[in-house]
C-alpha positions in Angstrom: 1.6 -19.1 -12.4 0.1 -16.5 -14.4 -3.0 -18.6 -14.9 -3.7 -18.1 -11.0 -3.2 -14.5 -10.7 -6.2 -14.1 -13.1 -7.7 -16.4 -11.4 -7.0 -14.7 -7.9 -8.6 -11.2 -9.4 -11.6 -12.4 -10.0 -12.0 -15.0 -7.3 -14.8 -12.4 -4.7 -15.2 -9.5 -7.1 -17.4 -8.5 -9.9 -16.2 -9.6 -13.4 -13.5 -7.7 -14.7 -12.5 -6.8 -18.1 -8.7 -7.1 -19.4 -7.3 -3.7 -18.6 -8.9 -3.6 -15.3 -7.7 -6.8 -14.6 -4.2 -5.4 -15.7 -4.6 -2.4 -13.5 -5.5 -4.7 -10.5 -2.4 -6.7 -10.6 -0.5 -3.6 -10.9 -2.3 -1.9 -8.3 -1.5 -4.6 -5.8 1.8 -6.0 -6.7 3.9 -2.8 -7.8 4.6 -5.0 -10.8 4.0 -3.5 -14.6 2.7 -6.2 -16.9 2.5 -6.5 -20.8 -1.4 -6.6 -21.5 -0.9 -9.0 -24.1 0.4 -11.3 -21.5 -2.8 -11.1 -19.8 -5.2 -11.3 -22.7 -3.1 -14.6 -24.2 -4.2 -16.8 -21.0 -7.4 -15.3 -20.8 -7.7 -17.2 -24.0 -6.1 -20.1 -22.5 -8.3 -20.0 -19.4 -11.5 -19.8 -21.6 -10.5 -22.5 -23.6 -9.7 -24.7 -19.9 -13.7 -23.2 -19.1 -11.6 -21.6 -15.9 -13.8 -18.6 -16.6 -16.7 -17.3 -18.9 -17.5 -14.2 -20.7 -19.9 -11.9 -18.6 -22.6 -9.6 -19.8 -21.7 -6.2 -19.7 -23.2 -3.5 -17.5 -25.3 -0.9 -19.6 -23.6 1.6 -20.1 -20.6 0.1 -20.5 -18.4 0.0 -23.8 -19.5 -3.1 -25.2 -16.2 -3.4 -27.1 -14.9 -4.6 -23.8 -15.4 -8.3 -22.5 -16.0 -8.7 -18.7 -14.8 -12.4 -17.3 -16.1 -13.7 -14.7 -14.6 -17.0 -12.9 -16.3 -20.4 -12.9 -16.9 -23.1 -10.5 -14.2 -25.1 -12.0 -11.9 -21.9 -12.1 -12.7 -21.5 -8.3 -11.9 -25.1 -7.1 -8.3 -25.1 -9.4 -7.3 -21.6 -7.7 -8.4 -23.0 -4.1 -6.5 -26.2 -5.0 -3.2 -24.1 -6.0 -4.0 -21.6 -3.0 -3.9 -24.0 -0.8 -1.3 -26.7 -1.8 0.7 -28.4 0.7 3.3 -28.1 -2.2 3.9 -24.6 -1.5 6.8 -23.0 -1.6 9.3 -26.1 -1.6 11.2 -24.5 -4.6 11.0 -27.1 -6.8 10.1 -25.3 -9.4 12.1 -21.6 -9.0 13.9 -20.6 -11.1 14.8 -16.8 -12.0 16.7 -14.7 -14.9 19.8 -14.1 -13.3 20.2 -17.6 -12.3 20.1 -19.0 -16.0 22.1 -16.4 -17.1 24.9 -17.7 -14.5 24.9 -21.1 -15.2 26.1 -20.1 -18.6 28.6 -16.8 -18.1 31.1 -19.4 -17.1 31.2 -20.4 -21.0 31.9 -17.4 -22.0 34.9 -15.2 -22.6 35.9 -13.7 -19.7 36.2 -10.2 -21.2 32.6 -10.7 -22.3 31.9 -12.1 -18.9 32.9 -9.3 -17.0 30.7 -7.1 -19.6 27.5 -8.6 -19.0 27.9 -8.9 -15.1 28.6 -4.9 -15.0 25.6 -4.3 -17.0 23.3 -6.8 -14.1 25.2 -5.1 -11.7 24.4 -1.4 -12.7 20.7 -2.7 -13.5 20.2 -4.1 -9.8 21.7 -1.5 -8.2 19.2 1.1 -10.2 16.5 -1.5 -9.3 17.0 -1.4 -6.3 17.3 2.5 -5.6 13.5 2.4 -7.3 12.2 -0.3 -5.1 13.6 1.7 -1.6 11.5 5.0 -3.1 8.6 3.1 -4.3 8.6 1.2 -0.3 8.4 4.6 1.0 5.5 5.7 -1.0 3.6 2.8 -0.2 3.9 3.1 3.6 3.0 6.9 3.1 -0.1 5.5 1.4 -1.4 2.4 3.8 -0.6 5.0 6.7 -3.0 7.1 5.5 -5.7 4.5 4.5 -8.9 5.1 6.8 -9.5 2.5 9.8 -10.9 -0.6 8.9 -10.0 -0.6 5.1 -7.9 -3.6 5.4 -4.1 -4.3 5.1 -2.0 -3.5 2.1 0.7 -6.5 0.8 2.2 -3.5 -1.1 4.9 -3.0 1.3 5.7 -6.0 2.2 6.5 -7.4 -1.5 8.8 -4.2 -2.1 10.3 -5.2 1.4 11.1 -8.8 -0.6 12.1 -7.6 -3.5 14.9 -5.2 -1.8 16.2 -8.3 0.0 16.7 -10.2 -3.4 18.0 -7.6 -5.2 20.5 -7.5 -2.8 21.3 -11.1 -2.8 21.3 -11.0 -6.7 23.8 -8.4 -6.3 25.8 -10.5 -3.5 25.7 -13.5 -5.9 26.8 -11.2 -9.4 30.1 -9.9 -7.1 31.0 -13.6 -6.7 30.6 -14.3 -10.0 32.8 -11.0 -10.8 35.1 -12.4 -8.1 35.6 -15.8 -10.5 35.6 -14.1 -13.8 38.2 -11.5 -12.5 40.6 -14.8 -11.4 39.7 -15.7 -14.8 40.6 -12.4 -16.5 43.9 -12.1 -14.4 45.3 -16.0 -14.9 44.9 -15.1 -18.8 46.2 -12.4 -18.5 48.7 -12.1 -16.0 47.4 -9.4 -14.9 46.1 -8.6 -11.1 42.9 -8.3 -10.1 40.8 -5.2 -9.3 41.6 -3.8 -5.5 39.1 -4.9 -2.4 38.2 -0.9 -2.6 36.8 -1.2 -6.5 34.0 -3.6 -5.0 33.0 -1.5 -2.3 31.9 1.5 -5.0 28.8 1.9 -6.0 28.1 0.6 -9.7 28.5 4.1 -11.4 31.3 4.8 -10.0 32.7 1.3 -9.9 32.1 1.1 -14.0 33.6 4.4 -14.4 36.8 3.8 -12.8 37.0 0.4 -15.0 36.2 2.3 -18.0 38.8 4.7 -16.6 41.5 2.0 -15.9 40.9 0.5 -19.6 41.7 3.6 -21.8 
């Protein structure tokens, strides 16, 4: 996947070097990438002959390398751009999914540890994705007529929807774990009104409930 954002950057512009390839992604996804990331399959893509190195503009530091896409680069982003294959899911898969398949093998103390910790993190992640939204709209409002749309908003508008169904699917999993917890334990579960708590205030009162 990565492969094909790079490839998408410098599909109709003018060669780019690496960091202002990096800023590019970041500019248009929201998304903060690890530059080594993006200088690894820039090897791998000029090994593949997906893109060439360019000659830099004068005046330019000429310890920077400018890329440029090839013809074959071109025809295997319009091939993945454009596959009928598209979003089947056949190949999703995410972080908090693996992690679940494997909670259930754990200890349920341990369990109930980790899934506080995703629950806190979404819930913060969250919170950051409804602020950066707003700036965004703030910013395409004011973009001059004629300047084209912005995606911006509409990927945070995604990415609020699944962190809220990660954090619907990590209460269900807290949901098992707890009958897990309580039928070793003989102990009964947390109260309907623990859920409903934000996750500060829901891990304080468990911390609370513990000492």
């Amino acid at each position: 996947m990565f492969r094909y954002l790079i490839l998408g950057l410098l599909r109709n512009g003018a060669p780019l070097h690496g960091y202002a390839l990096v800023k590019a992604y970041r500019d248009r996804s929201g998304v903060e990438v690890r530059t080594g990331n993006f200088y690894r399959e820039l090897r791998r893509l000029m090994g593949d002959e997906l893109i060439s190195c360019a000659q830099n503009p004068r005046g330019m530091d000429e310890r920077r390398t400018p890329y440029a896409i090839t013809a074959i680069g071109r025809e295997v982003f319009e091939e993945w751009l454009n596959s009928p294959q598209a979003g089947r899911g056949e190949s999703f898969d995410d972080e908090i999914s693996a992690r679940a398949l494997f909670l259930g093998d754990s200890e349920p103390s341990a369990a109930a540890a980790a899934l506080e910790h995703l629950r806190v993190n979404l819930w913060v992640w969250g919170k950051r994705l409804e602020r950066e939204r707003a700036v965004a709209l703030n910013q395409a409002a004011g973009l001059p007529p004629g300047s084209g749309p912005t995606v911006l908003p509409l990927l945070l508008a995604r990415r609020l929807k699944q962190a809220a169904a990660d954090i619907e699917l990590v209460e269900g999993l807290s949901e098992l774990t707890d009958q897990r917890l309580a039928s070793d334990s003989g102990a009964a579960r947390n109260p309907p009104a623990l859920a409903m708590m934000p996750p500060p205030e829901r891990a304080a009162r468990r911390r609370g409930s513990a000492a």
